[in-house]
N, C-alpha and C positions, 0 to 999 in steps of 0.2 A: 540771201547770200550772193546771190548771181550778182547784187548791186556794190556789192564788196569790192568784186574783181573788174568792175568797170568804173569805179569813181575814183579810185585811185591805186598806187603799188604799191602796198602795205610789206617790208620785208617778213615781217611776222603775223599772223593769224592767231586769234585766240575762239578758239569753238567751243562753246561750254554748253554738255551736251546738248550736241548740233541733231543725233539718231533718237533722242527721246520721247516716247509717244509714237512711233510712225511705224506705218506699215511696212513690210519687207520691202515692198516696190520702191518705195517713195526713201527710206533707207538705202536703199541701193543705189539709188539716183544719187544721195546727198552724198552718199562714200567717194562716186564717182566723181562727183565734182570738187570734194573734199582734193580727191586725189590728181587731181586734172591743174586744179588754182594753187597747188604749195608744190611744185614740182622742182620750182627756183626759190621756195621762201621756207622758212620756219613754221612751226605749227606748233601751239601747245592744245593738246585733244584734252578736254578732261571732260568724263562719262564714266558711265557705270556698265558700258556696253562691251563686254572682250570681243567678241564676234569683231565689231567695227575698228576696233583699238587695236586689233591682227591687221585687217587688213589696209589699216592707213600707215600705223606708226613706226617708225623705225625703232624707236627705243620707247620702254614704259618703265614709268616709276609709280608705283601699288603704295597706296595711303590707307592708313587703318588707325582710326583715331586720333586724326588730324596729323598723323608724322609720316614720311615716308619708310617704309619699312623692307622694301625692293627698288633695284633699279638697275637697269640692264637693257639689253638686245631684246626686241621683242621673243625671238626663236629660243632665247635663254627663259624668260620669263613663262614661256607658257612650257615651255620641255623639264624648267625644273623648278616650281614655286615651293619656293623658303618660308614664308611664312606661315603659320597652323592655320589661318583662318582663310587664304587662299588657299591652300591643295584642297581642304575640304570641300569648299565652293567649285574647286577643279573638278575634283571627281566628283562631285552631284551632276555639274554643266556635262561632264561626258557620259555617264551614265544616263542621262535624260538624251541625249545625245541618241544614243546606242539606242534607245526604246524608239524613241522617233523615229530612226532608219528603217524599222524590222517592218514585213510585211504584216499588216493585221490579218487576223482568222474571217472567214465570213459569219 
C-alpha cells in the first residue's frame, strides 16, 4: 500500500478488506496509514471489520444480501442500527466486548 501513496495521487482509494487476516499490531499500523494517505482523498473501505470501519470512515453503508440496507454517519450507524441482523451482531460484538474487559479470577 505504501507503494499506492508514492507512485502516484490517486483522488480515490478502493481498500477491499485491507485489516483482513492481521494481527492487532500490524492492523493498527494499516488503520494508521489507511488514515494518514486519504486525509485529501476519497476512500471506499469495504470489510467486514467494524472496530477498523469506526475508526477510518466517516460515513458507513451496511449490506446484507447484496443490497444496501443502512447508510449514514458513522456515530449514527453504530449508536442506532436499523437493521435485525446488525443490532444482533451489535450486541453479541459488545457483549463479547464487556467479557474481554473484566478482570479474570485466578
Amino acid at each position: 500500500m505504501r507503494i499506492l501513496k508514492l507512485a502516484c495521487d490517486p483522488r480515490i482509494i478502493i481498500a477491499d478488506e485491507p485489516t483482513k487476516g492481521l494481527d492487532a499490531n500490524v492492523k493498527a499500523q494499516v488503520v494508521e496509514f489507511i488514515q494518514e494517505v486519504t486525509t485529501d482523498k476519497s476512500l471506499l473501505f469495504i470489510t467486514h471489520d467494524l472496530s477498523a470501519a469506526a475508526q477510518i470512515c466517516d460515513r458507513i453503508a451496511v449490506m446484507y444480501c447484496g443490497e444496501i440496507v443502512e447508510w449514514a454517519r458513522t456515530e449514527e450507524i453504530f449508536a442506532n442500527p436499523l437493521h435485525p441482523n446488525r443490532s444482533r451482531r451489535w450486541r453479541l460484538f459488545q457483549d463479547r466486548a464487556r467479557r474481554n474487559s473484566r478482570p479474570r479470577g485466578l
